[in-house]
Residue frames relative to the residue before (quaternion, step in Angstrom):
aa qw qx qy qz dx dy dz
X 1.0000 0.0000 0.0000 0.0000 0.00 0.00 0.00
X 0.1350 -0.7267 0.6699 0.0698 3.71 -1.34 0.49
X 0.2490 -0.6776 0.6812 0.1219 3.14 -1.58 1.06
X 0.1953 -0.6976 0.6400 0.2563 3.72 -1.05 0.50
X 0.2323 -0.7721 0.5675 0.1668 3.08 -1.48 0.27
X 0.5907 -0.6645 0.0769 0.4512 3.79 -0.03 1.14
X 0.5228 0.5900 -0.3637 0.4962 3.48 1.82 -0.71
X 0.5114 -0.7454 0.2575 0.3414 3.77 1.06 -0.19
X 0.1316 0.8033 -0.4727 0.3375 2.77 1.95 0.61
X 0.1772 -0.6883 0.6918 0.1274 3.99 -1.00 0.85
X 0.0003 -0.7070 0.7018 0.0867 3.52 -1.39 0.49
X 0.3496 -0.7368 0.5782 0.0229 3.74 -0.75 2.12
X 0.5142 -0.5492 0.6297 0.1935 3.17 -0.64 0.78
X 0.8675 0.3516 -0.1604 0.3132 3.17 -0.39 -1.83
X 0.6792 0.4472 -0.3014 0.4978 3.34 1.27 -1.05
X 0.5780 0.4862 -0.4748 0.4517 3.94 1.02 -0.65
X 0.3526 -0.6268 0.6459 0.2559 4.09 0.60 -1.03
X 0.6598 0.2270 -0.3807 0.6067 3.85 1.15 0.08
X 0.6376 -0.4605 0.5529 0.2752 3.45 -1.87 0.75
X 0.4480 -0.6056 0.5158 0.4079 4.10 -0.69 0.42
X 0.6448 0.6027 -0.3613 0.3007 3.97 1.21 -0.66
X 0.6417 0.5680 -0.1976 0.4760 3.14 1.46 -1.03
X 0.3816 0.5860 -0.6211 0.3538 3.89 1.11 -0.50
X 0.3821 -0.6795 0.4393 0.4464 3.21 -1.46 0.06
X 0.8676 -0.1133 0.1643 0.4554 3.75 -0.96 -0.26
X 0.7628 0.4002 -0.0019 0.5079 3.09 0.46 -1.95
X 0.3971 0.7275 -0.5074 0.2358 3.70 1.15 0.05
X 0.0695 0.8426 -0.5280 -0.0797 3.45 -1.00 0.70
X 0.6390 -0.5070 0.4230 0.3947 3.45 -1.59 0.96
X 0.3789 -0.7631 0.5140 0.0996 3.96 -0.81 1.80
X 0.5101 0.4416 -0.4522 0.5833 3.79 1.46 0.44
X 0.8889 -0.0635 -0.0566 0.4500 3.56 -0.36 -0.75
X 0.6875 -0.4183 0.4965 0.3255 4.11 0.20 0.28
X 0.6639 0.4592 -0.5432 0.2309 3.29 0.37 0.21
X 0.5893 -0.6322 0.2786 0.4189 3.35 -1.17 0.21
X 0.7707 -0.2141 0.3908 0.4555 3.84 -1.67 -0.50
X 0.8003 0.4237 -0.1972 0.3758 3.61 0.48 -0.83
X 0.6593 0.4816 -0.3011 0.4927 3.43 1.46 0.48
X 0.6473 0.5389 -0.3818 0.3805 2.93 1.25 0.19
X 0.2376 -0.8195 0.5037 0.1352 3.65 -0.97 0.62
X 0.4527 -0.6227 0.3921 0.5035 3.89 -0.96 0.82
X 0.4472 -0.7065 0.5485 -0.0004 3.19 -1.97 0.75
X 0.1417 -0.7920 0.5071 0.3092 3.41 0.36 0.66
C-alpha cells in the first residue's frame, strides 16, 4: 500500500518495510513537514 502526501511526497510501504499504521503518531512527511494525518492511500 502507499500513502500520498499533498506535496506529492509517496510513502511505499513495501519499499519503507514499515506498515503506514505503525509510523508513530508524530511521523512526518521528510519533503515538506507535514504531518501523518494528511496523507491519503494512493493507488
Amino acid at each position: 500500500m502507499k500513502y500520498q502526501c499533498p506535496c506529492g511526497y509517496i510513502y511505499d510501504e513495501e519499499k519503507e518495510g514499515v506498515k503506514f499504521e505503525d509510523l508513530p503518531a508524530d511521523y512526518e512527511c521528510p519533503e515538506c513537514g507535514l504531518g501523518k494525518d494528511v496523507f491519503e492511500p494512493a493507488e
